[in-house]
C-alpha positions in Angstrom: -22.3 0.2 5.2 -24.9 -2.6 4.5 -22.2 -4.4 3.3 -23.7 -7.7 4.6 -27.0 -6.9 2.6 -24.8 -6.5 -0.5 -23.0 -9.7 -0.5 -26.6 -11.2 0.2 -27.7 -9.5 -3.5 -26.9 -12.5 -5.8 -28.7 -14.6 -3.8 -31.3 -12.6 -3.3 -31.7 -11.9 -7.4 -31.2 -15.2 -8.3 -33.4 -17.1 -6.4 -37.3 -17.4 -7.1 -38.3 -17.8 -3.8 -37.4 -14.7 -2.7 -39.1 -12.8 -5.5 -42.0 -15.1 -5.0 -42.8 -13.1 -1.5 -45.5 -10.5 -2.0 -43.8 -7.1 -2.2 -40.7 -8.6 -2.2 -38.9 -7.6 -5.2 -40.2 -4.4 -5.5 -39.0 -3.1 -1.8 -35.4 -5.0 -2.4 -35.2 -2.9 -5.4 -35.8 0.6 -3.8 -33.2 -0.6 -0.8 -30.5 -1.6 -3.4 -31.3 1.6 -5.4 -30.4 3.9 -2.4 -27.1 2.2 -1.5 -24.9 4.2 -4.2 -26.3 7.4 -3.3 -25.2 6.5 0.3 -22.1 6.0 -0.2 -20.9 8.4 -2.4 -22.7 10.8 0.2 -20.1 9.0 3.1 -17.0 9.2 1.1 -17.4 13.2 0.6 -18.4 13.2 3.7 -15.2 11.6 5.0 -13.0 13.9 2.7 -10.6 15.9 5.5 -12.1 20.1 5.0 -8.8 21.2 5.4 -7.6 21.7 1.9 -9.9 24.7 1.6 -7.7 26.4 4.7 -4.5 25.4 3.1 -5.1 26.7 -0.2 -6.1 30.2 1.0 -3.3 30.2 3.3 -1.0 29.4 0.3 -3.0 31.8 -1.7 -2.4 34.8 0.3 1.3 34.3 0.8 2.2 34.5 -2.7 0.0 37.4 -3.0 1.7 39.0 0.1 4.9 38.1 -1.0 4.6 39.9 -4.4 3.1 42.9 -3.2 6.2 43.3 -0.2 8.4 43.3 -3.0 6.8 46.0 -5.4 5.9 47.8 -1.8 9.2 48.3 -1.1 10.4 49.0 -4.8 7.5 51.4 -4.8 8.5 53.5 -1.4 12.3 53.7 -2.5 10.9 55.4 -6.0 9.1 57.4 -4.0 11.3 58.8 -2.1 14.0 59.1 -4.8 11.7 61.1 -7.0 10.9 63.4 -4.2 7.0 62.3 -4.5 6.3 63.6 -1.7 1.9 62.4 -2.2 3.1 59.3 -3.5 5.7 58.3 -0.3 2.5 59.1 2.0 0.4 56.9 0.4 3.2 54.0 0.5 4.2 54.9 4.3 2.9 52.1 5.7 5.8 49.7 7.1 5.3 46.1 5.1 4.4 44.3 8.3 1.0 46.0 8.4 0.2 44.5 5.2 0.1 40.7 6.6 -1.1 41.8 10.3 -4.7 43.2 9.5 -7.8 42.3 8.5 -8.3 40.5 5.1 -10.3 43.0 3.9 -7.0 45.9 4.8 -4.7 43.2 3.4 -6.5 42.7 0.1 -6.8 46.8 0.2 -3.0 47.3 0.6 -2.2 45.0 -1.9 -4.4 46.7 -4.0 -2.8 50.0 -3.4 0.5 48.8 -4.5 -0.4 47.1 -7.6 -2.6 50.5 -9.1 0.6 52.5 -7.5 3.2 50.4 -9.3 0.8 50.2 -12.8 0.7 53.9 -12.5 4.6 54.4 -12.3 5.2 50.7 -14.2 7.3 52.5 -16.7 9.6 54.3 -14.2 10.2 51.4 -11.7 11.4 48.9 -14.8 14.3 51.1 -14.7 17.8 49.6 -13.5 17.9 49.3 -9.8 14.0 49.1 -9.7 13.9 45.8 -11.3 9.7 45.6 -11.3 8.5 44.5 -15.0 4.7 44.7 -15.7 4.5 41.3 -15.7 5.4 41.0 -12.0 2.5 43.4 -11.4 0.2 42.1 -13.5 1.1 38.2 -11.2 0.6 40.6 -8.1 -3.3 41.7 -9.9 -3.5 38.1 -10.3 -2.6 37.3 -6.8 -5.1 39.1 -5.1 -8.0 37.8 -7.3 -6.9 34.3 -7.0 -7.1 35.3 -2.7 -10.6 37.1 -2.9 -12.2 34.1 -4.8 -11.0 31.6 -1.4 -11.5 34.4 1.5 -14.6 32.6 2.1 -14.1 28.8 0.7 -13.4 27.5 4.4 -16.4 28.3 5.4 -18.4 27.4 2.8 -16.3 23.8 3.3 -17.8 23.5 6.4 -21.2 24.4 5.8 -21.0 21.8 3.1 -19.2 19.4 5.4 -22.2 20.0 7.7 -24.9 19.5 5.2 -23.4 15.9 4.2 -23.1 15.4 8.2 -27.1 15.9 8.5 -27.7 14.4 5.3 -26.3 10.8 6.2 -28.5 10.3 9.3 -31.4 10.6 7.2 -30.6 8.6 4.2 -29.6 5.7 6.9 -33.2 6.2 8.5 -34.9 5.9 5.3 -32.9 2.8 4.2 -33.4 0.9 7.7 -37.2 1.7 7.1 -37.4 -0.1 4.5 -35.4 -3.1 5.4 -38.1 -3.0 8.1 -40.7 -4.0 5.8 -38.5 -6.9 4.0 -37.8 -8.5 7.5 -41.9 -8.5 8.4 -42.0 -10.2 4.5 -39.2 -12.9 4.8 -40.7 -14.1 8.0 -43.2 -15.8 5.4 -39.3 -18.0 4.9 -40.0 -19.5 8.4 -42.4 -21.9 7.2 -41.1 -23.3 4.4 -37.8 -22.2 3.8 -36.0 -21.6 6.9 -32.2 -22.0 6.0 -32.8 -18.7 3.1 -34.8 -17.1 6.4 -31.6 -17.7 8.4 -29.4 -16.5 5.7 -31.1 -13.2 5.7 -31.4 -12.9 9.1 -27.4 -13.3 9.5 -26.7 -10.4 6.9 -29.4 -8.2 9.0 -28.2 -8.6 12.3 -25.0 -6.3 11.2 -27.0 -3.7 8.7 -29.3 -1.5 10.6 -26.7 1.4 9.9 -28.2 4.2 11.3 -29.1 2.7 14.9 -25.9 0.9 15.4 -22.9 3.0 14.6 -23.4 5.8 16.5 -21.4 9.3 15.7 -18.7 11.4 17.9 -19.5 14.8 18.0 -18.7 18.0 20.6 -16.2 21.4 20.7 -13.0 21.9 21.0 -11.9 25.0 23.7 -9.6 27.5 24.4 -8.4 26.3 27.9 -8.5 30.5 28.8 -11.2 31.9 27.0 -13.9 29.3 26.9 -14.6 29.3 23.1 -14.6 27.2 20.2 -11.3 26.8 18.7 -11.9 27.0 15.1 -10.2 24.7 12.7 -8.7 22.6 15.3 -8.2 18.8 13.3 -9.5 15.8 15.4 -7.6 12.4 14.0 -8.9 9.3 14.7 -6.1 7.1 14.8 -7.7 3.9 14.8 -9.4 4.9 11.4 -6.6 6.9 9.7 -9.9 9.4 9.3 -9.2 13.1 9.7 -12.3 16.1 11.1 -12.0 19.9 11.4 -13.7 22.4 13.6 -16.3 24.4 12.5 -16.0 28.4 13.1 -17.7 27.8 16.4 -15.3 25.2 17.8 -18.0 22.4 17.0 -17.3 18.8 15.1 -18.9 15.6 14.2 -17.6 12.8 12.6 -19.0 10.3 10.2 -21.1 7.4 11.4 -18.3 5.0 13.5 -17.9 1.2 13.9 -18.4 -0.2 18.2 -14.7 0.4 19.1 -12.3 2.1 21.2 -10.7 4.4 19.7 -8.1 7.2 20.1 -8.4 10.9 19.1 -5.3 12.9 18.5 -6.5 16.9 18.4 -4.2 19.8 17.1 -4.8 23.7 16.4 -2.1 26.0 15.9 -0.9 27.8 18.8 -2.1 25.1 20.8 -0.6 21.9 22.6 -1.8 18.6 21.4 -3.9 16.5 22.8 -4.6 13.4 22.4 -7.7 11.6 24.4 -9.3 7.8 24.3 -12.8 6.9 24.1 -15.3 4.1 23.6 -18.0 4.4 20.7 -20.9 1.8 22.2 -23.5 0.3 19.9 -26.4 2.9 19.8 -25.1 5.4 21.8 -24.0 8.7 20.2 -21.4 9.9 22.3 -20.8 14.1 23.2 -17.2 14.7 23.5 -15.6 18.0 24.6 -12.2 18.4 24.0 -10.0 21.4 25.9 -6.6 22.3 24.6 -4.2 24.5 26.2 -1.7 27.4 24.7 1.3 27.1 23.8 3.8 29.2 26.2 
């Protein structure tokens, strides 16, 4: 990004003529200033979201994992000890702990733990095999999964906010590169090869208006709606997007090109579908994928 207006700096600094121009120096400044914030802004912004997914994924299958072992340690106590309250309360078969709701899930988990920390010194027994430490990890387990239920979404809301940041950061740097090209027009007169050297490193940096973005939804092929989380590749760029929770994506600013997208969800074929990004344009892509059989 402005990369041509970067390698034009030393010249730019180092010789007088340029800092002779009225307002000169002082608008090269502010445009050289907001360059770093830019593209540290870009490179989060091109970070791939889906860690945030991962890691609660991973979270909750350690967590399930240790609770449908004390769970069933738990029921077999029960029922050994003739308990008859405490077999009710641990009835539930061990699928249903994985195939509800978060909330029920982090609520059965729950369950066990204070279950098992209420008969801890009973199920260490031989043949039980549950220490307190494994309960205490299984406490652990489900704190470490409440603290991500939400940290996808928040990803994408923060993806989002970089994604409408950038535009306007561009905007504001082109504006003023505006007003340095209406002030080395004053190089015409005298000094026409510095006026042709600027001109050659601006013909490629008015960011914002020439690489245009990809943006559009991804669809369920049966239902109509969003696919959420579905990951959009750009092959060309090695540059990974996600879904929002509505099925919606955008991806960073993009270089004229053809390119090729590769999308994936789970449960979902592939896809994979070509298109041109053309100077200025901003280009609206909806994507459908189909189920898997």
């Amino acid at each position: 990004m402005y990369n041509r207006m970067v390698t034009l700096k030393t010249e730019v600094d180092n010789d007088p003529i340029f800092s002779s121009l009225p307002g000169f120096s002082t608008l090269w400044a502010q445009f050289m200033a907001g360059i770093p914030p830019i593209a540290e802004t870009a490179q989060q912004q091109s970070i791939p979201i889906t860690h945030a997914a991962a890691d609660k994924i991973a979270k909750r299958l350690l967590m399930l994992d240790e609770a449908t072992t004390i769970h069933l340690v738990v029921q077999a106590y029960a029922v050994t000890l003739l308990d008859n309250t405490l077999e009710l309360e641990m009835e539930f078969p061990t699928s249903r702990i994985s195939q509800t709701s978060e909330s029920k899930t982090i609520e059965h988990c729950q369950l066990i733990h204070d279950k098992a920390l209420d008969n801890a010194a009973q199920i260490a027994a031989p043949g039980y095999d549950v220490t307190i430490g494994m309960i205490n990890s299984l406490q652990q387990r489900i704190t470490d999964f409440k603290a991500v239920i939400n940290a996808p979404i928040i990803a994408d809301q923060a993806h989002a906010q970089l994604t409408a940041t950038l535009p306007t950061m561009f905007k504001s740097q082109d504006a003023i590169l505006a007003k340095l090209d209406k002030i080395a027009a004053l190089l015409i007169r005298n000094h026409k090869s510095l006026h042709t050297l600027w001109v050659s490193a601006r013909i490629h940096s008015n960011f914002a208006q020439s690489h245009p973005s990809l943006r559009g939804k991804i669809i369920d092929s049966q239902t109509r709606k969003g696919i959420p989380h579905a990951i959009i590749k750009i092959l060309e760029l090695n540059k990974t997007y996600k879904t929002g929770i509505k099925g919606n994506y955008k991806t960073a600013h993009l270089p004229e090109a053809y390119y090729t997208l590769q999308i994936t969800a789970p449960g979902y074929h592939p896809h994979t579908q070509s298109t041109t990004i053309i100077a200025g344009k901003h280009i609206i892509l909806n994507i459908t994928l189909n189920h898997l059989v």
